[in-house]
C-alpha positions as CSV (number, residue, x, y, z in Angstrom):
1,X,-55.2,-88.6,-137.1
2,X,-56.9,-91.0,-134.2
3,X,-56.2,-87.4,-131.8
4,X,-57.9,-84.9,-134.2
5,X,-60.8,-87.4,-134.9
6,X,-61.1,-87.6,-131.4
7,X,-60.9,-83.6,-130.5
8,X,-63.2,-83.0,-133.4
9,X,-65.6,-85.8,-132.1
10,X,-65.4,-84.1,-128.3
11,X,-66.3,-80.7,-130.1
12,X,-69.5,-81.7,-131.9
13,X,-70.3,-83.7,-128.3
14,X,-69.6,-80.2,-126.4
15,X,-71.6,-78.1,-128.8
16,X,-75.0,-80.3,-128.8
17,X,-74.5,-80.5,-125.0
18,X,-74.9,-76.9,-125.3
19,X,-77.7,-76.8,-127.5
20,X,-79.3,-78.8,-125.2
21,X,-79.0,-76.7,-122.6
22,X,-80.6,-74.1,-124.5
23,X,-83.3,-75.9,-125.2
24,X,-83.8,-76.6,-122.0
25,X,-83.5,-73.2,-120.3
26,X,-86.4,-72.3,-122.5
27,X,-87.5,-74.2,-125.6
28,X,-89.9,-71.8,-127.0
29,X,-88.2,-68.1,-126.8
30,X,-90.1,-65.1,-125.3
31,X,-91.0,-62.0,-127.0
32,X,-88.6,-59.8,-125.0
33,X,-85.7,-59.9,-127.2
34,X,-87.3,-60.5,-130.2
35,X,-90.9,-57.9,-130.3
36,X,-89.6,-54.8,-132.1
37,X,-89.9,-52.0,-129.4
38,X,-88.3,-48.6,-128.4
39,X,-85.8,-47.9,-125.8
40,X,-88.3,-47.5,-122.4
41,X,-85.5,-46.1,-120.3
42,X,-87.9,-43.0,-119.2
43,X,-84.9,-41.0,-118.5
44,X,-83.1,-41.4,-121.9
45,X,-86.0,-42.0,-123.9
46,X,-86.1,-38.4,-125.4
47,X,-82.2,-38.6,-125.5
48,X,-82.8,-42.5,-127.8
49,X,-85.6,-40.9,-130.2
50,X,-82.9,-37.9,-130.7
51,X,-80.0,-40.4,-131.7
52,X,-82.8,-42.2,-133.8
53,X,-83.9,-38.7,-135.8
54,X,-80.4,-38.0,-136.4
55,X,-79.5,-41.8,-137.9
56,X,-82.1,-41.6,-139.8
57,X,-81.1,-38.4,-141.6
58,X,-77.4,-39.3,-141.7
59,X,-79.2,-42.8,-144.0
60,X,-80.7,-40.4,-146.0
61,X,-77.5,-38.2,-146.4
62,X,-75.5,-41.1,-147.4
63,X,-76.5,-43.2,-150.4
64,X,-73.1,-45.0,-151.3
65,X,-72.9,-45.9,-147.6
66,X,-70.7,-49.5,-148.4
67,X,-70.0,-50.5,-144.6
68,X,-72.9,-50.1,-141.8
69,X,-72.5,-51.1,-138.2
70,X,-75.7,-52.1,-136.4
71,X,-75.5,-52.7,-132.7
72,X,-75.3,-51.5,-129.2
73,X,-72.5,-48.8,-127.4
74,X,-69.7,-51.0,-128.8
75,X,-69.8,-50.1,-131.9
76,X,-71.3,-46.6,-131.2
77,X,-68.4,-46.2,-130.0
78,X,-66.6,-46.9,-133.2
79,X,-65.4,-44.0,-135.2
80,X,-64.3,-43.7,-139.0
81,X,-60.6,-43.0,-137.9
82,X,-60.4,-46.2,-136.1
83,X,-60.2,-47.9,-139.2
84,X,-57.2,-49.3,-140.6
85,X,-56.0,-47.2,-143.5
86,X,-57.0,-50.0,-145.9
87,X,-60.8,-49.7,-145.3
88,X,-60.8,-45.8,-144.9
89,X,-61.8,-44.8,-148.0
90,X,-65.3,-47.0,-148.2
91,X,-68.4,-44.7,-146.9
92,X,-69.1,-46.2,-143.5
93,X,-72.5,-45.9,-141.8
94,X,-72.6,-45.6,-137.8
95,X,-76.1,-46.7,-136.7
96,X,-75.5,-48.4,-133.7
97,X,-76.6,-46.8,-130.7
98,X,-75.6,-47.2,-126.8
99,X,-77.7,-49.3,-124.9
100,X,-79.4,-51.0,-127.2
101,X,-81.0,-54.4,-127.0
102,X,-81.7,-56.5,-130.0
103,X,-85.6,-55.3,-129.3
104,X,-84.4,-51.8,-129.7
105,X,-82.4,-52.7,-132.8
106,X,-85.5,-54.1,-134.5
107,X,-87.5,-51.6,-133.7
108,X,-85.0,-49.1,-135.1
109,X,-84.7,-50.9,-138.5
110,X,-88.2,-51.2,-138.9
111,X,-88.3,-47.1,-138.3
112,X,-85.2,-46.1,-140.4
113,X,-85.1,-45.6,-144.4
114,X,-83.4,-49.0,-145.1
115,X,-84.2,-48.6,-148.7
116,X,-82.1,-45.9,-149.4
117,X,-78.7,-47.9,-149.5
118,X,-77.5,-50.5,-150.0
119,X,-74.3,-51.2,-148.4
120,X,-71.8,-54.1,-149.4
121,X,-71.2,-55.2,-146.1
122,X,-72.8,-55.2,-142.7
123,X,-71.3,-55.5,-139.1
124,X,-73.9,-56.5,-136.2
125,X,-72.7,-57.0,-132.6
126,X,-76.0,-57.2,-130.3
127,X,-76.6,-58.9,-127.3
128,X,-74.7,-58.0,-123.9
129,X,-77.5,-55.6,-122.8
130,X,-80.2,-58.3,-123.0
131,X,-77.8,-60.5,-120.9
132,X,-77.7,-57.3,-118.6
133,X,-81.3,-57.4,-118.1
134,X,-81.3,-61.1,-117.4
135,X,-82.8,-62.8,-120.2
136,X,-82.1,-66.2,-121.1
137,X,-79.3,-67.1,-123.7
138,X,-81.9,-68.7,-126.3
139,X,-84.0,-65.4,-125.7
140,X,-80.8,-63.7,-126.7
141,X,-80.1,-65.6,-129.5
142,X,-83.3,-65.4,-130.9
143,X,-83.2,-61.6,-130.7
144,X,-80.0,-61.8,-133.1
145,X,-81.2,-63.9,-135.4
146,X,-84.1,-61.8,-135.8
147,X,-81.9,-59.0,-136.6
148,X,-79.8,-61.1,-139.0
149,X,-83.1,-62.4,-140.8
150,X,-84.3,-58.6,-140.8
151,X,-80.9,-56.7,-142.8
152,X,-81.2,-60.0,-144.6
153,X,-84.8,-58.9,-146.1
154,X,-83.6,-55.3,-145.9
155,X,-80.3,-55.9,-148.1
156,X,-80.1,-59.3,-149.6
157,X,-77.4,-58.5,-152.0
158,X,-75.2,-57.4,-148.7
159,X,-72.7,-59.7,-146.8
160,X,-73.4,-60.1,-143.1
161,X,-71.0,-60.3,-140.4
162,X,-72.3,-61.2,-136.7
163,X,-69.7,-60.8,-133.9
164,X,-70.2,-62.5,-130.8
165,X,-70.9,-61.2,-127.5
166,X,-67.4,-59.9,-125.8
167,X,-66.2,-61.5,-122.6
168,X,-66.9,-58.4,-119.8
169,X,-67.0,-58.1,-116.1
170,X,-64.3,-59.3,-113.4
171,X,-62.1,-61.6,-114.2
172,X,-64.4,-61.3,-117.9
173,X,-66.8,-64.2,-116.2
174,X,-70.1,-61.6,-116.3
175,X,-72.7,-63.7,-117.7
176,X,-70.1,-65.8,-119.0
177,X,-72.4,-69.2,-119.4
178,X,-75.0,-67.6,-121.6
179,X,-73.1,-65.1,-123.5
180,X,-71.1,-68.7,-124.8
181,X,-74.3,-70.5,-125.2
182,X,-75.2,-67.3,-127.5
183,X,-72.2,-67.6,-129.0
184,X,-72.4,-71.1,-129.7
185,X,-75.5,-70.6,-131.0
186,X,-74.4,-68.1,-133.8
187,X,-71.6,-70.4,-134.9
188,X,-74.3,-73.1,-135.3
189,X,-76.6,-70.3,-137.1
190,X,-74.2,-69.2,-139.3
191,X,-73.6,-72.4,-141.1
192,X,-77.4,-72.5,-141.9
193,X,-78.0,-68.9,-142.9
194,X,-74.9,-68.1,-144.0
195,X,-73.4,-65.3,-142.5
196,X,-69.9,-65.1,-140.8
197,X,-69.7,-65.2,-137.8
198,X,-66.8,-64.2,-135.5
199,X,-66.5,-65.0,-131.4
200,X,-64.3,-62.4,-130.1
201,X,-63.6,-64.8,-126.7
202,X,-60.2,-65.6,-127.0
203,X,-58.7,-62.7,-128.3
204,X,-60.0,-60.7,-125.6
205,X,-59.7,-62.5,-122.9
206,X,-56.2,-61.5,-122.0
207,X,-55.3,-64.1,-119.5
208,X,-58.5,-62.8,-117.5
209,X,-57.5,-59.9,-116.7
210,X,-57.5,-56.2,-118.5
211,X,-53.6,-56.0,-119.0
212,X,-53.6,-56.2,-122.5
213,X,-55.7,-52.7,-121.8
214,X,-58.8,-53.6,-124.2
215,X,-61.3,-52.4,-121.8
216,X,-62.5,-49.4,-119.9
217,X,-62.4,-49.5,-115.9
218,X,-65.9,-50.7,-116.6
219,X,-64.6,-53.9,-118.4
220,X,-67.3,-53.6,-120.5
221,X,-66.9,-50.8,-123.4
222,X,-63.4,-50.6,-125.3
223,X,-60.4,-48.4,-125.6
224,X,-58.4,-47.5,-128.7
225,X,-56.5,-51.0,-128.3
226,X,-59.1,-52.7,-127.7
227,X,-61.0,-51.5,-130.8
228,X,-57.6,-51.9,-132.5
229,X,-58.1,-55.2,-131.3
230,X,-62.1,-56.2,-132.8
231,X,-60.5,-55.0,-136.3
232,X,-57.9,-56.9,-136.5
233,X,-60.6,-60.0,-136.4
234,X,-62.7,-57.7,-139.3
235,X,-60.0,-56.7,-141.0
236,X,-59.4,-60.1,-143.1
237,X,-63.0,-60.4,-143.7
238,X,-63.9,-56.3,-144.7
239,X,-60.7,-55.3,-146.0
240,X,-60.4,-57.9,-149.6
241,X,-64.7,-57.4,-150.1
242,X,-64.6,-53.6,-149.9
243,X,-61.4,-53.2,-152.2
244,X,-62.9,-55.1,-154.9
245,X,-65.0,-52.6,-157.2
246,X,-68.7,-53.3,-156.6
247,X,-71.9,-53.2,-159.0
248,X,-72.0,-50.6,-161.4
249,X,-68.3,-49.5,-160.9
């Protein structure tokens, strides 16, 4: 008992020591990550506003949409057929887009017909692209949050699920510092505006290396296995909330 009260009292020490290092890398964040704003990438910038067009008439064209994924190239990635056999059957919504930061992702939201679904459950994973462009972790974490506050006020009777940023790079140390200080963060922010969170860290990290085969040669976006892998950390959450018959059914 003296061990776990011990290991639980080194955890709360090792979390506010991160905190504080968050705060102190920048205590008020900037508006990079969190000023809703279009992709600016000049030579993908038609090639972003066509993706856009097309999500937004896929919303339209899918009122009993139950499952939406918001985020970045991770989940664009993501098709229907990946999903275990269990979850198959509920109308999934694809809006995530490659390249996205959280900026992007607001700006998006604000620009797509929210109003015309209202899904049961939401997936977000955002952040590694704002880490890509050097931005600080609370700048990052902010950016989420702002996305989590804005599907909140889009679809409050919807439940929210926030994955963590994935380990990437050689050796999967690429930014590792902040991306744990975001994900730190979100653990912290999910108690208070509850949402659940999941931090992907350990079960990709594979002895540091890609021999498990989760990755790309990129070590950033997934293969099949490792998008076998991410659901099997959704599954438990998605699987017993989309079986149970929702309003009006």
């Amino acid at each position: 008992m003296k061990r776990l009260q011990c290991l639980l009292t080194c955890m709360a020490m090792a979390m506010a020591m991160h905190a504080a290092a968050m705060a102190a890398d920048c205590p008020v964040p900037t508006e990079a990550a969190i000023s809703a704003q279009p992709a600016m990438r000049a030579s993908l910038t038609d090639k972003w506003l066509s993706e856009h067009q097309a999500i937004n008439k896929r919303m339209v064209g899918s009122p009993k949409a139950e499952l939406v994924l918001v985020g970045d190239s991770l989940l664009a990635r993501f098709r229907a057929e990946q999903l275990p056999q269990p979850l198959r059957q509920s109308a999934l919504l694809n809006i995530a887009v490659g390249g996205d930061q959280t900026q992007n992702m607001l700006w998006r939201l604000e620009h797509l017909p929210l109003g015309s679904i209202e899904p049961r459950e939401v997936v977000l994973l955002a952040g590694t692209n704002n880490l890509s462009h050097r931005l600080p972790a609370c700048d990052v974490l902010a950016g989420i949050e702002k996305l989590v506050a804005t599907l909140r006020q889009a679809w409050p009777r919807m439940h929210l699920t926030v994955v963590g940023i994935l380990p990437r790079g050689k050796s999967l140390r690429v930014h590792e510092a902040s991306r744990r200080l975001v994900n730190d963060g979100l653990a912290a922010a999910a108690r208070r505006e509850n949402f659940t969170f999941v931090d992907p860290t350990e079960a990709f990290l594979c002895n540091r290396s890609n021999d498990c085969g989760y990755y790309l040669d990129d070590m950033l976006h997934l293969t099949p296995t490792g998008y076998e892998r991410l659901w099997s950390l959704l599954q438990p959450i998605l699987q017993p909330a989309l079986a149970r018959p929702g309003p009006g059914k």
